[in-house]
One Martini backbone bead per residue (centre of mass of N, CA, C, O) as a GRO file, in nm:
protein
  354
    1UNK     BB    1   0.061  -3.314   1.434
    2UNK     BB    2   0.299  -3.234   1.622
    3UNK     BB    3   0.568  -3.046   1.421
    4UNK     BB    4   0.461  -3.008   1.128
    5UNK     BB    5   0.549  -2.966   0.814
    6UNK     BB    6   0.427  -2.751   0.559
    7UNK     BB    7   0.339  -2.733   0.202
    8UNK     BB    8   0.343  -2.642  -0.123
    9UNK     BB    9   0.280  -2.844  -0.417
   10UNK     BB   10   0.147  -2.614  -0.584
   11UNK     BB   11   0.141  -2.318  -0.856
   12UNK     BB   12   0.162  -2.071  -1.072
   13UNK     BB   13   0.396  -2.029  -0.929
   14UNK     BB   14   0.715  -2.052  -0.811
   15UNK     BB   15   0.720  -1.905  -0.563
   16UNK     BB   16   0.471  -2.053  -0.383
   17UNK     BB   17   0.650  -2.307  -0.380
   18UNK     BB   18   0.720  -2.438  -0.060
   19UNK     BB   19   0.593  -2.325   0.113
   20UNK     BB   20   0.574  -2.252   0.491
   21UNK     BB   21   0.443  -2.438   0.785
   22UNK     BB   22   0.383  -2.485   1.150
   23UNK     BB   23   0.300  -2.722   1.355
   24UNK     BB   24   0.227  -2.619   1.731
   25UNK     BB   25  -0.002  -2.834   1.767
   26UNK     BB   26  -0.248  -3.085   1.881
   27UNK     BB   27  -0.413  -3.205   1.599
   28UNK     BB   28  -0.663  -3.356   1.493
   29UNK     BB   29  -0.780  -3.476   1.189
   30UNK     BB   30  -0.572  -3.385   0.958
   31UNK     BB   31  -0.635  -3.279   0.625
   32UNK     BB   32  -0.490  -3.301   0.312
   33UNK     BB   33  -0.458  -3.133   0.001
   34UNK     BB   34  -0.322  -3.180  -0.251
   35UNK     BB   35  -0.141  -2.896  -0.277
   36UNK     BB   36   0.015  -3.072  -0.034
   37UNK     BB   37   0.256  -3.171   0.223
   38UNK     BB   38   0.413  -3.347   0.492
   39UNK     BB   39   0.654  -3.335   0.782
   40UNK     BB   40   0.855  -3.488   1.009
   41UNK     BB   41   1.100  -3.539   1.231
   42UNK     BB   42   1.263  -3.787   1.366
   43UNK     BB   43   1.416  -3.597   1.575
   44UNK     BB   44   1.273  -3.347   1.781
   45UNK     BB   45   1.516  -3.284   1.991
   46UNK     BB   46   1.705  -3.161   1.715
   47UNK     BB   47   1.419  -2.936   1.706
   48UNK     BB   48   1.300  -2.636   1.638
   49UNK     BB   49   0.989  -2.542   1.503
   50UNK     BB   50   1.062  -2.229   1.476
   51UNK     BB   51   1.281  -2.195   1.360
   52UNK     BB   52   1.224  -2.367   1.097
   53UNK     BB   53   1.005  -2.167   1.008
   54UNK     BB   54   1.198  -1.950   0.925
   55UNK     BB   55   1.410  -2.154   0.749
   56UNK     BB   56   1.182  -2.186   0.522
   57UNK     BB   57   1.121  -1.876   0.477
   58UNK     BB   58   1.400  -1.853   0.374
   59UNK     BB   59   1.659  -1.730   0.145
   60UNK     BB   60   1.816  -2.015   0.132
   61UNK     BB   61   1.562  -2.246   0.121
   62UNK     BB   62   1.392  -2.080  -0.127
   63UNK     BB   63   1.657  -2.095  -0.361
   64UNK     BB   64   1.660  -2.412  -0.352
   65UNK     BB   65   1.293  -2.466  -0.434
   66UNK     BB   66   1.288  -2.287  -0.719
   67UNK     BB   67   1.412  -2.540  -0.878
   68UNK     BB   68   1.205  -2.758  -0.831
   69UNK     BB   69   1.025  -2.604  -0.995
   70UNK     BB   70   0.742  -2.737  -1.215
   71UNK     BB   71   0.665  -2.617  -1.517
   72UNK     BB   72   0.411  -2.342  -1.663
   73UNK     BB   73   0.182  -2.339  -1.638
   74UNK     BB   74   0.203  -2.531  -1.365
   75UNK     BB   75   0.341  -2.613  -1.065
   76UNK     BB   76   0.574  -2.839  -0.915
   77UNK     BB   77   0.647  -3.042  -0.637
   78UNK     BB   78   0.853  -3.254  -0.503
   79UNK     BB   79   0.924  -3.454  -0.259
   80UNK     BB   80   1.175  -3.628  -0.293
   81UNK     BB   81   1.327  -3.373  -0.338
   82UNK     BB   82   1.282  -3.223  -0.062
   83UNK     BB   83   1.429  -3.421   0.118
   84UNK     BB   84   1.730  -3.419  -0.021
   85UNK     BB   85   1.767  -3.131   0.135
   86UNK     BB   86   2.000  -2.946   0.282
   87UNK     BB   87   2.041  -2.879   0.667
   88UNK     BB   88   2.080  -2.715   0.938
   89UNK     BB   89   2.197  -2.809   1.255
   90UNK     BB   90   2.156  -2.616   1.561
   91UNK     BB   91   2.172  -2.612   1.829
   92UNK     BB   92   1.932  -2.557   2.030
   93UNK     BB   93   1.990  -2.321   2.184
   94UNK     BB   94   2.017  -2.148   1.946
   95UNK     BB   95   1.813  -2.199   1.824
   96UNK     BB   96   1.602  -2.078   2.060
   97UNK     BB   97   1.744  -1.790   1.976
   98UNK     BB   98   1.663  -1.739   1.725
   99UNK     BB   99   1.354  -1.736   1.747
  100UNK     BB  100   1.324  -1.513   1.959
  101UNK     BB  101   1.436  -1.299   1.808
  102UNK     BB  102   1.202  -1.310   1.520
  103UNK     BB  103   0.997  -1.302   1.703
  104UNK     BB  104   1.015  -1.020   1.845
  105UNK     BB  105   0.994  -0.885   1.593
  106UNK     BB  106   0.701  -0.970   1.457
  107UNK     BB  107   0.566  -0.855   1.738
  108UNK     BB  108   0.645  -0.555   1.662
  109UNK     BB  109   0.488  -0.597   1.381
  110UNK     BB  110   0.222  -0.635   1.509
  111UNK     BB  111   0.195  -0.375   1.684
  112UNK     BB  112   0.185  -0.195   1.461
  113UNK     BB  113  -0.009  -0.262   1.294
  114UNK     BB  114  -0.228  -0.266   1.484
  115UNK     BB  115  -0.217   0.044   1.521
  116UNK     BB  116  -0.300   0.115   1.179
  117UNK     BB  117  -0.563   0.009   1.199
  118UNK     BB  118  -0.661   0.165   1.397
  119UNK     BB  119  -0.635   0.435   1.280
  120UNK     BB  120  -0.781   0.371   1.021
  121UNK     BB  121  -1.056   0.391   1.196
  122UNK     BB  122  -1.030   0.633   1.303
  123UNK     BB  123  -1.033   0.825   1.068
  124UNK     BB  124  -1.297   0.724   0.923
  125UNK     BB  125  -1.454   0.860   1.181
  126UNK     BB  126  -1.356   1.135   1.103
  127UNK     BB  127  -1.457   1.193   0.848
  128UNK     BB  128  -1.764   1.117   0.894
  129UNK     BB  129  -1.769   1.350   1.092
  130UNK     BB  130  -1.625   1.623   0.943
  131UNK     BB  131  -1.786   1.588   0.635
  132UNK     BB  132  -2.085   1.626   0.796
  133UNK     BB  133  -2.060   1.784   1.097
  134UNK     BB  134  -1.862   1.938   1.164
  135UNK     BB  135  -1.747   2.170   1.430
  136UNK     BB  136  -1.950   2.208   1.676
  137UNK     BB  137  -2.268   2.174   1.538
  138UNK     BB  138  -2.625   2.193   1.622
  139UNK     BB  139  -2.732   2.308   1.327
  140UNK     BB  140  -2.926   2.146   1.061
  141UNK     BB  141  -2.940   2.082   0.707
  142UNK     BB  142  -3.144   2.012   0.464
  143UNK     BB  143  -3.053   1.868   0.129
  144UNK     BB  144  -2.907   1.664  -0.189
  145UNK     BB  145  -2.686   1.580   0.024
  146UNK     BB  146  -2.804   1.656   0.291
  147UNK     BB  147  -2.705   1.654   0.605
  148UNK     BB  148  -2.596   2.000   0.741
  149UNK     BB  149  -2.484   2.242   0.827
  150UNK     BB  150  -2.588   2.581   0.840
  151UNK     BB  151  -2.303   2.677   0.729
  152UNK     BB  152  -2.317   2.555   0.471
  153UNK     BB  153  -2.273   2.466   0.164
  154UNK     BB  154  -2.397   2.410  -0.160
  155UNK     BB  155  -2.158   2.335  -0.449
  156UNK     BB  156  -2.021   2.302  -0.719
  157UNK     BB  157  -1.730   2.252  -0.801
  158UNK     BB  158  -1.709   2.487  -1.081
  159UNK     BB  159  -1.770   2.707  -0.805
  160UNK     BB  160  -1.460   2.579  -0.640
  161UNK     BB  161  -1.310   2.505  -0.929
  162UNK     BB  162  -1.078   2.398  -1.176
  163UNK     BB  163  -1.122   2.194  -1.433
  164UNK     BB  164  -0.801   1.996  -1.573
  165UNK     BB  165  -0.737   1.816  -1.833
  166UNK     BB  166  -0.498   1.587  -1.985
  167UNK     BB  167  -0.209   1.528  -2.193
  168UNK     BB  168  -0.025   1.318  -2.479
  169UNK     BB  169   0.254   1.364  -2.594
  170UNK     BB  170   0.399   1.285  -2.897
  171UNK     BB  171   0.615   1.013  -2.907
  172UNK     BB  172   0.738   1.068  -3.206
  173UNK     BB  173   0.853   1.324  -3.030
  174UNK     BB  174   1.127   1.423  -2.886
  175UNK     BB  175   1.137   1.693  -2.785
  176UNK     BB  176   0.917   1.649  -2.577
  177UNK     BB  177   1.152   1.422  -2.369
  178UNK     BB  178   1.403   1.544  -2.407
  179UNK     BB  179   1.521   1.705  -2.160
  180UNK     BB  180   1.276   1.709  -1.930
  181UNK     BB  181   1.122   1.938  -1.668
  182UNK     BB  182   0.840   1.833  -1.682
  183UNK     BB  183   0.596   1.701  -1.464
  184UNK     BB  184   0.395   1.354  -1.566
  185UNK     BB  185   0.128   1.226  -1.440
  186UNK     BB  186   0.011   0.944  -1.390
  187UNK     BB  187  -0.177   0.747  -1.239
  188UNK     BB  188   0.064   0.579  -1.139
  189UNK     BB  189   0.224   0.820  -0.998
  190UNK     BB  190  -0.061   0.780  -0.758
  191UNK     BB  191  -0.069   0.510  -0.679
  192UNK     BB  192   0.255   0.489  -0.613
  193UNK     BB  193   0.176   0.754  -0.404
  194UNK     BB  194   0.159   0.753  -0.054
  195UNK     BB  195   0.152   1.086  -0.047
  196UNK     BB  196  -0.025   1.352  -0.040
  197UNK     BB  197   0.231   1.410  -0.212
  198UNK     BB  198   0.406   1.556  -0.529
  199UNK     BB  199   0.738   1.583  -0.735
  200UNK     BB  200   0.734   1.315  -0.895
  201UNK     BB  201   0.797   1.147  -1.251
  202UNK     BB  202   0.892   0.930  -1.432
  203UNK     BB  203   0.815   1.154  -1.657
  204UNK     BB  204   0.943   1.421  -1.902
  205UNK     BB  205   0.900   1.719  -2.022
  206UNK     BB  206   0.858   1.992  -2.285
  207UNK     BB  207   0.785   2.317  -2.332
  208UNK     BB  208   0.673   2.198  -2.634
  209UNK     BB  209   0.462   2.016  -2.545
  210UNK     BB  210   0.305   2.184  -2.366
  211UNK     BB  211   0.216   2.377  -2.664
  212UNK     BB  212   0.156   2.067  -2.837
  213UNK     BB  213  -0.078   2.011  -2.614
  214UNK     BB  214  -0.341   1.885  -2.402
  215UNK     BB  215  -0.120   1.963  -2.185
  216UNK     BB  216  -0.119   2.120  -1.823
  217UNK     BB  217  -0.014   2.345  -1.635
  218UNK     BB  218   0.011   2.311  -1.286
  219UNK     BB  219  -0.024   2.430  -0.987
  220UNK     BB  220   0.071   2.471  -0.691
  221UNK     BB  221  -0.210   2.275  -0.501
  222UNK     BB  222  -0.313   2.058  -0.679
  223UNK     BB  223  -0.566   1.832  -0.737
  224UNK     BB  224  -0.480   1.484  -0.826
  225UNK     BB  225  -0.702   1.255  -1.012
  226UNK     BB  226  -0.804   0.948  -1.104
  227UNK     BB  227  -1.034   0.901  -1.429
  228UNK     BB  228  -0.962   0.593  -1.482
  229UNK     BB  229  -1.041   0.281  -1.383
  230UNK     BB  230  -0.926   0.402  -1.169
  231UNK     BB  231  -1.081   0.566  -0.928
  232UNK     BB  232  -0.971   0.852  -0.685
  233UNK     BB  233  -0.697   0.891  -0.629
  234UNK     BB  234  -0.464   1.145  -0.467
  235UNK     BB  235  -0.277   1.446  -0.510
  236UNK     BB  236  -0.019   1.715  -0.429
  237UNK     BB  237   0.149   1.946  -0.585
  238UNK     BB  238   0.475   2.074  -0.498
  239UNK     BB  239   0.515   2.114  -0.836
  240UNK     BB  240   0.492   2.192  -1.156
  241UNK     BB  241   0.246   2.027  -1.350
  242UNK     BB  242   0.158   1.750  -1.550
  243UNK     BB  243  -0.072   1.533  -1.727
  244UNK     BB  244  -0.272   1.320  -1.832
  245UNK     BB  245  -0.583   1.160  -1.918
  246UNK     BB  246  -0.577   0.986  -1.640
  247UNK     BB  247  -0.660   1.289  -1.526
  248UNK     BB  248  -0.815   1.517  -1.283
  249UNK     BB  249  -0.789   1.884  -1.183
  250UNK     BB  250  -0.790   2.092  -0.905
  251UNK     BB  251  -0.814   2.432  -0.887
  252UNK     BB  252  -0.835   2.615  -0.612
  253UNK     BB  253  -1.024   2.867  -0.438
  254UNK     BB  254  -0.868   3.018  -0.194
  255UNK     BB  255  -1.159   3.160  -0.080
  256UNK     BB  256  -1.341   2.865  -0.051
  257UNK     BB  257  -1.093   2.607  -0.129
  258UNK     BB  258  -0.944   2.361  -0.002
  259UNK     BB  259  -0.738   2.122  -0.096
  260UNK     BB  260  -0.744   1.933   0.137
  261UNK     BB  261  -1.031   1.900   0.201
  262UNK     BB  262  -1.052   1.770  -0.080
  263UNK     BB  263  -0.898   1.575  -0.046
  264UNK     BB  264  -1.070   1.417   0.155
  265UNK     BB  265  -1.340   1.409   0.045
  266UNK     BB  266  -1.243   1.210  -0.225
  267UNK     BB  267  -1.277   1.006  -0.050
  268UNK     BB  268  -1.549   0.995   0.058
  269UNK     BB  269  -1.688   1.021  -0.266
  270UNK     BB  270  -1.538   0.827  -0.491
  271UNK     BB  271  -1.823   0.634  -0.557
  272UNK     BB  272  -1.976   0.824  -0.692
  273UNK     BB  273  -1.817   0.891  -0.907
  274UNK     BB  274  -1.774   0.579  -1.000
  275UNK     BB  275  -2.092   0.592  -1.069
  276UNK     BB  276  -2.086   0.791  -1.298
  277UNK     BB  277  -1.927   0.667  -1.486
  278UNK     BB  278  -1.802   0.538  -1.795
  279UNK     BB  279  -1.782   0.249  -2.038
  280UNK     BB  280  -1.609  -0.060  -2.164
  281UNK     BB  281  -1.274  -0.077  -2.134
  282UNK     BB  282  -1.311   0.174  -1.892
  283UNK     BB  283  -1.351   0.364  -1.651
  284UNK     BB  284  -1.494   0.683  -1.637
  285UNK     BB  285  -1.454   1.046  -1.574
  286UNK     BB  286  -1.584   1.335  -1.624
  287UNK     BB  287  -1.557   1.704  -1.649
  288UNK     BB  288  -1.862   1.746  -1.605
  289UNK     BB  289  -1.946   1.577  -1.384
  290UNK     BB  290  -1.734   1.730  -1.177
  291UNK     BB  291  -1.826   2.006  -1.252
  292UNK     BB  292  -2.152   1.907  -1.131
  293UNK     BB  293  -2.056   1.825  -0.846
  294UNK     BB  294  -2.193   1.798  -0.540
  295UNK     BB  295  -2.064   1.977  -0.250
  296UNK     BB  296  -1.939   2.066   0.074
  297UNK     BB  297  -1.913   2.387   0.195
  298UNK     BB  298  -1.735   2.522   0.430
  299UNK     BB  299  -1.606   2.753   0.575
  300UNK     BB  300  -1.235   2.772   0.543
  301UNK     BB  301  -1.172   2.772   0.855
  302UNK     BB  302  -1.289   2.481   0.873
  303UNK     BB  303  -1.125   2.350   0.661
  304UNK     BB  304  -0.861   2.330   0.775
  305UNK     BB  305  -0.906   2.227   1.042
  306UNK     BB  306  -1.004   1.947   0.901
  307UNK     BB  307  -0.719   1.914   0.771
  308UNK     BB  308  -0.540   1.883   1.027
  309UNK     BB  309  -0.680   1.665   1.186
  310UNK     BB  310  -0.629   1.465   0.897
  311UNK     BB  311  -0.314   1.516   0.890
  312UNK     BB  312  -0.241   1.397   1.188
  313UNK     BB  313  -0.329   1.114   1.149
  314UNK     BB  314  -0.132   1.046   0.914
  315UNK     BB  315   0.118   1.097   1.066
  316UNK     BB  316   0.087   0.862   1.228
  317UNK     BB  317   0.068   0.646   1.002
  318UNK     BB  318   0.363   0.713   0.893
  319UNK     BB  319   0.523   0.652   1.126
  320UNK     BB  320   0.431   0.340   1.158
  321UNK     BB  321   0.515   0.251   0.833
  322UNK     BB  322   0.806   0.314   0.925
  323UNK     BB  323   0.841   0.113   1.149
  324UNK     BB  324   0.786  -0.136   0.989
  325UNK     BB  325   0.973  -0.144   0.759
  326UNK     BB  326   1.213  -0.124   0.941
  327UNK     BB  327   1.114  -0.402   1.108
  328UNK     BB  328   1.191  -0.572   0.830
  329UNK     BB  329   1.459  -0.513   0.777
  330UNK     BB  330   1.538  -0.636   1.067
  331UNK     BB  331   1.480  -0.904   0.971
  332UNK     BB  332   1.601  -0.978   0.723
  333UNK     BB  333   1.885  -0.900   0.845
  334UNK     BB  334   1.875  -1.176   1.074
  335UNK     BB  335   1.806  -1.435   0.838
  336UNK     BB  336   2.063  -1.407   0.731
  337UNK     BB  337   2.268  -1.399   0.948
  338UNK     BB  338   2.139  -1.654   1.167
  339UNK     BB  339   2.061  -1.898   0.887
  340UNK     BB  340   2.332  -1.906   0.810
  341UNK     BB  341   2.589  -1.841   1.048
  342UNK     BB  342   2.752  -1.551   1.023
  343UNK     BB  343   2.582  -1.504   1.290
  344UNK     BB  344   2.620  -1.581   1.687
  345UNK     BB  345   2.489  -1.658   1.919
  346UNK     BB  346   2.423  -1.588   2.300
  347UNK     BB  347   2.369  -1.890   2.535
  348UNK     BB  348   2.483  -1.820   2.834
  349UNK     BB  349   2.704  -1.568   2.771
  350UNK     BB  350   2.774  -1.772   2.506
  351UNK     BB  351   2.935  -1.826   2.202
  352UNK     BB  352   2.816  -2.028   1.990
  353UNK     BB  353   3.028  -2.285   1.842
  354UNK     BB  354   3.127  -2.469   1.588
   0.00000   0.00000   0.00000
């Protein structure tokens, strides 16, 4: 089975059919399942199986692939069309040196990743270790909510923080939405945003609206939290916003709760929240609910410290996030460019030209 293209021939969607997979090992006794079927080239030796792994699952053969799944609830692929189509067979040095082009940023891109594995994994566990032993301290007291330093406190939330309702300005009133200047967040606007800060959103409401609907002014520095469906998302905005009713918003006071600190917190305790929950629809928690719910509160200065810690370690997984990114969009556009043949690569220091 040693060089065959394996394909994917059956799919709920059209994206997924002519997927393909190059075996690059000689493994016996291999079976495929009805929903696949599998080629190799008549001669192998004018196919680099690299290479050709890239350009199946390049947007050039994909685009070709995509008009001859048929089906409606379920699509499939014809061998017999797909062996039709026409492919490209560029010198073997190309081949072979367009593929370690594409090989090199994968690998880079497998190294990054695997950084990020690592980070979130570091993360993990300095969470669990300052968010329950917090720094440096050597005696620690049983409480309700577990073991804590003798220095920390457990407080209801509504003891050191002002749980805040969101609520959706009437649809059917224009002035509430035309010409909106006030930010207005959605569980959808906390979930889709990358960074534990925000500052803008989807739709904007007007002053009109926040006076005459249950839609809360937040003040900058509030951690904005999804308390029905998704329950536990959150992020901090950095300029006066309002939510909707599917947020629930905690206002810190900021001489006994570090904000930051909070935004750490509900990571690590999201699932009791869960657990509180209820609903038949989707679950919810109440604002009741969060503000009888007992957290660890260390003293102001412990609370920064511990949230810088884990905020050094956030900035370190978003360098590699964006570097992960930018090698996405350099594979993108080297496979775009190369398995075209609108650039020509150079082998043993001479462009090969067609």
């Amino acid at each position: 089975m040693l060089y065959t293209n394996f394909y994917t021939s059956s799919s709920e969607t059209p994206d997924e059919v002519g997927i393909s997979s190059v075996l690059l090992e000689d493994i016996k006794n291999v079976y495929l399942n009805s929903f696949c079927f599998g080629f190799r080239f008549n001669d192998i030796n004018l196919t680099i199986p690299e290479f050709y792994g890239y350009y199946f699952r390049g947007p050039i053969f994909r685009r070709e692939v995509y008009p001859l799944a048929q089906g409606s609830t379920r699509f499939n692929l014809s061998k017999s069309e797909l062996i039709k189509l026409k492919i490209p067979i560029p010198p073997v040095p190309e081949q072979r040196k367009i593929a370690a082009i594409l090989s090199s940023v994968d690998e880079a891109i497998e190294k990054t990743e695997a950084i990020i594995e690592q980070t979130e994994k570091v993360k993990k566990g300095l969470m669990q270790q300052l968010l329950t032993k917090g720094i440096g301290h050597t005696k620690f007291k049983k409480t309700e909510i577990g073991e804590i330093p003798e220095e920390w406190e457990v407080k209801n939330i509504s003891e050191v923080a002002k749980v805040v309702s969101g609520g959706t300005p009437s649809k059917q009133i224009s002035e509430y939405w035309e010409n909106g200047t006030i930010p207005w967040a959605t569980p959808t606007d906390i979930t889709s945003n990358d960074n534990k800060y925000i500052s803008t959103t989807q739709s904007m409401i007007t002053e009109s609206a926040l006076r005459n609907s249950s839609a809360n002014l937040l003040p900058v520095g509030s951690v904005l939290m999804t308390s029905r469906a998704t329950i536990g998302p959150r992020c901090i905005n950095t300029v006066p916003m309002a939510t909707n009713q599917g947020v629930k918003s905690f206002i810190c006071d900021p001489d006994v709760l570090h904000n930051e600190y909070l935004y750490y917190l509900i990571d690590k305790i999201k699932d009791q929240f869960i657990a509180l929950a209820s609903g038949s629809t989707f679950l919810e928690i109440s604002k009741s609910a969060l503000e009888n719910f007992k957290i660890p509160v260390p003293p102001i200065e412990e609370q920064i410290e511990i949230a810088k810690i884990l905020s050094s370690v956030d900035e370190k997984m978003s360098v590699e996030k964006v570097k992960k990114e930018s090698l996405q969009i350099i594979k993108k556009g080297l496979m775009h460019s190369l398995l075209t043949g609108k650039v020509r690569v150079k082998v043993d220091d001479e462009v090969v030209s067609s």
